[in-house]
C-alpha positions as CSV (number, residue, x, y, z in Angstrom):
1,X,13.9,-12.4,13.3
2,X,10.7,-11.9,15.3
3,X,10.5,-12.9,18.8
4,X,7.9,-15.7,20.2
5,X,5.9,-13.1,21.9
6,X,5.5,-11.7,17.9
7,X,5.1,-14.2,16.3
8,X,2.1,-15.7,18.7
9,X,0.6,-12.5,18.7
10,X,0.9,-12.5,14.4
11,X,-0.4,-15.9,14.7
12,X,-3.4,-14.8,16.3
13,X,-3.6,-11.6,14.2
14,X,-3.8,-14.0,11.2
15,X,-6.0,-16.6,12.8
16,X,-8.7,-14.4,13.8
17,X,-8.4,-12.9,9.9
18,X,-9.1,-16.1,8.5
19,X,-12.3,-17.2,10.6
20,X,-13.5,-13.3,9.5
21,X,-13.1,-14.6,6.3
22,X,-14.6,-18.1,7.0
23,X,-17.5,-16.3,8.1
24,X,-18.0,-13.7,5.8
25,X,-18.3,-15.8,3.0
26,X,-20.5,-18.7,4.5
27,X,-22.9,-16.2,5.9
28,X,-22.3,-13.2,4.7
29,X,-20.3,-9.5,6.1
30,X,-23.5,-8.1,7.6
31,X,-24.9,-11.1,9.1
32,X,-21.6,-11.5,10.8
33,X,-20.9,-10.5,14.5
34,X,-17.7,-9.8,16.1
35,X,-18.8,-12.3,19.1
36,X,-18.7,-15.1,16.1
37,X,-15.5,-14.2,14.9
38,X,-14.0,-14.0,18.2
39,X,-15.6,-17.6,19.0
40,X,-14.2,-18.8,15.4
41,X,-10.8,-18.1,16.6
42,X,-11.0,-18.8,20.2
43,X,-10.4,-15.8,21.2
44,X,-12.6,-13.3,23.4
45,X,-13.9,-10.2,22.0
46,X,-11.5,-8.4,23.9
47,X,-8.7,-10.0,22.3
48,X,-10.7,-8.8,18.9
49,X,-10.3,-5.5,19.6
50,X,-6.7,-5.3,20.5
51,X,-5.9,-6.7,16.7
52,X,-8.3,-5.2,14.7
53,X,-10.2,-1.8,15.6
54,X,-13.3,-2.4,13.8
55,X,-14.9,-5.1,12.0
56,X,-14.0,-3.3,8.6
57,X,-9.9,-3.8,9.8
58,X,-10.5,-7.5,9.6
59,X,-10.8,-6.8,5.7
60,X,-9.1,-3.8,4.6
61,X,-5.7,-4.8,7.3
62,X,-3.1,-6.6,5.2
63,X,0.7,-6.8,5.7
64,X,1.9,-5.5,1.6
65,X,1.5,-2.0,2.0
66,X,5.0,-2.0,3.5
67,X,7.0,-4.3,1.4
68,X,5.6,-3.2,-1.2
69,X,7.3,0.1,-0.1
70,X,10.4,-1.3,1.2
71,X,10.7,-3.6,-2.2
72,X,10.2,-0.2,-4.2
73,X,12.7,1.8,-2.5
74,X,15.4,-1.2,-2.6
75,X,15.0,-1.1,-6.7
76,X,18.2,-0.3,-8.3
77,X,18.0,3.4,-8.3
78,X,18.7,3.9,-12.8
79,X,15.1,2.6,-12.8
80,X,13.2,5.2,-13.5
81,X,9.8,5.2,-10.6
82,X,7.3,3.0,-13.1
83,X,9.4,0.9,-14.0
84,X,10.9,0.3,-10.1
85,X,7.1,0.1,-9.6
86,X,6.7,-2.3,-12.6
87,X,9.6,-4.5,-11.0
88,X,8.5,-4.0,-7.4
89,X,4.6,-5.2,-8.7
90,X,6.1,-8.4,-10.8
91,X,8.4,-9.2,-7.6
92,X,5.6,-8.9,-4.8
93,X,3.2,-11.3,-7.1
94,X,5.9,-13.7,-7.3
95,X,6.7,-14.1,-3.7
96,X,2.6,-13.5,-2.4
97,X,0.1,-14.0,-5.4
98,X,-0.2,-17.6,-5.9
99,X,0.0,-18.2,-2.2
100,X,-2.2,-15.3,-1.1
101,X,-4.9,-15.8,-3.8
102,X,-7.9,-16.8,-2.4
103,X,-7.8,-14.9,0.0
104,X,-6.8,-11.8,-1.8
105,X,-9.9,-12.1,-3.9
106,X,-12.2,-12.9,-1.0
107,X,-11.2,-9.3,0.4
108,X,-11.3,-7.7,-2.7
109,X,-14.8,-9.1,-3.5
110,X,-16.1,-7.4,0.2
111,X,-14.1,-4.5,0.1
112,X,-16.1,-3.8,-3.3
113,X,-19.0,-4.9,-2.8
114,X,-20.1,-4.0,0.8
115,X,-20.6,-0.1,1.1
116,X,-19.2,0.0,4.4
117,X,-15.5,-1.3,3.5
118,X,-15.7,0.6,0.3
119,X,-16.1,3.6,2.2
120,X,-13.6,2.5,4.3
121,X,-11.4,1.2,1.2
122,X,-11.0,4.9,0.0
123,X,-9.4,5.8,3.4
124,X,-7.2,3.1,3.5
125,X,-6.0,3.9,-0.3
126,X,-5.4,7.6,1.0
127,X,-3.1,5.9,3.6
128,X,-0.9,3.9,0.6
129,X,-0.9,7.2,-1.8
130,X,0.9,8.8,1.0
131,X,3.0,5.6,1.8
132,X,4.1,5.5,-2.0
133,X,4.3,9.5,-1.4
134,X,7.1,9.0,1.3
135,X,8.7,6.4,-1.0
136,X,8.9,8.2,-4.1
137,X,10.3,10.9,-2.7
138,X,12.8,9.0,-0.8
139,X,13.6,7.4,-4.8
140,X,14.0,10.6,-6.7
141,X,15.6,12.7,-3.5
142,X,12.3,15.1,-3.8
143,X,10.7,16.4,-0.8
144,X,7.1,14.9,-0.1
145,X,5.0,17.9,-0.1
146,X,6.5,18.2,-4.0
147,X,2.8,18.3,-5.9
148,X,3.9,16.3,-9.1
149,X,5.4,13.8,-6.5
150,X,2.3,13.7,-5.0
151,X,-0.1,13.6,-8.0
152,X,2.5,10.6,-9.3
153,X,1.8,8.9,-6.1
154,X,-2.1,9.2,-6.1
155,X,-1.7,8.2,-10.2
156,X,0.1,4.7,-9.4
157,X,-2.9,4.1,-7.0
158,X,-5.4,5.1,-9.7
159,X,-4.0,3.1,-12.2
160,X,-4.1,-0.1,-10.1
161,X,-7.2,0.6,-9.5
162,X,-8.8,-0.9,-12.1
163,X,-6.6,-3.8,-12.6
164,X,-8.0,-4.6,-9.3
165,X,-11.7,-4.3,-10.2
166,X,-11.0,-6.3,-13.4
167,X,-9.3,-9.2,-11.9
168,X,-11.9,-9.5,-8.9
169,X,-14.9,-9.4,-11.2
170,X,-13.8,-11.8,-13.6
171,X,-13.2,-14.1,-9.8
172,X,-9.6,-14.4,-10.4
173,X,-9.6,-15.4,-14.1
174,X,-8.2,-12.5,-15.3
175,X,-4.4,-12.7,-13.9
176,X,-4.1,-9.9,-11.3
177,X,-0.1,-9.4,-12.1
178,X,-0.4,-9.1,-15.5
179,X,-3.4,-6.8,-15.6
180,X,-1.1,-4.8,-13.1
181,X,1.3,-4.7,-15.3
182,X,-0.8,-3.6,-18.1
183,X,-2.3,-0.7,-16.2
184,X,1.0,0.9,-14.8
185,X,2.4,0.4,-18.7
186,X,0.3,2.7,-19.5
187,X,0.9,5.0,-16.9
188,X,4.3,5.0,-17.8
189,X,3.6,5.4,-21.8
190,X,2.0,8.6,-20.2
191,X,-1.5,7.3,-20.5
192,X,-1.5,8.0,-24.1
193,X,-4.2,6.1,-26.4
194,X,-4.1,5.4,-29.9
């Protein structure tokens, strides 16, 4: 169990992500200044920088890279790597979606449609084909550098992709878990189209 001195300084973490938010979408990502944020959450810009490098962090930072990872490698190892990832996907949208949801589609929406996080966005999915990299490998006792575990890896992330896109277009009417689930079906029917 976190400490008090972690949790006050996730607290903060989380309240200065939130007035980000606030702000972006009343006025807008560009129009918004890292002194208003900082204000928003009563915090001093120099507190803003010590959680979030960049303005860009406030969006693209989120805590489900790594349980999404740990939640992966904990699947019961006859499972074969889609389908731990199918299971792993259903799991993490039952314990996050419905709570997470507006929010989730607020950062999807900026991260898509202002150049400078999508820029930033392809980075950041770099970072989670490597994290899912490490895990696979971990799964299937394979080494990392292993090019098929690698191209797997960077697959999963490709396949979600779109699901993603979908569900934040349609502004959340399209179920995000179920389109998930659709796109990495068909990454494990081996992308085949009839």
């Amino acid at each position: 169990m976190a400490g008090l001195r972690e949790r006050k300084k996730e607290k903060t973490r989380r309240t200065i992500q939130e007035e980000a938010l606030k702000l972006f979408a009343a006025q807008g990502y560009e129009a918004t200044t890292i002194d208003q944020i900082a204000e928003a959450a009563e915090v001093s810009p120099s507190t803003f920088f010590r959680y979030f490098a960049t303005k860009e962090d406030v969006v693209l930072q989120d805590d489900y890279d790594p349980v999404l990872i740990r939640m992966f490698i904990d699947q019961p190892p006859e499972l074969s790597p889609v389908a731990a990832l199918r299971k792993t996907m259903h799991d993490l949208f039952e314990s996050l979606y419905d709570e997470d949801k507006a929010e989730l589609l607020l950062r999807s929406k900026l991260q898509l449609s202002t150049p400078a996080l999508r820029a930033r966005l392809m980075a950041t999915q770099m970072t989670t084909v490597n994290a899912v990299t490490v895990a696979l490998a971990q799964r299937t006792g394979r080494d990392e550098d292993d090019l098929e575990v690698q191209a797997f890896a960077g697959a999963v992330i490709g396949a979600l992709l779109p699901a993603l896109v979908r569900w934040t277009t349609s502004e959340g009417k399209a179920p995000l878990p179920e389109l998930a689930d659709i796109c990495l079906a068909q990454l494990e029917s081996g992308f085949t189209l009839e």
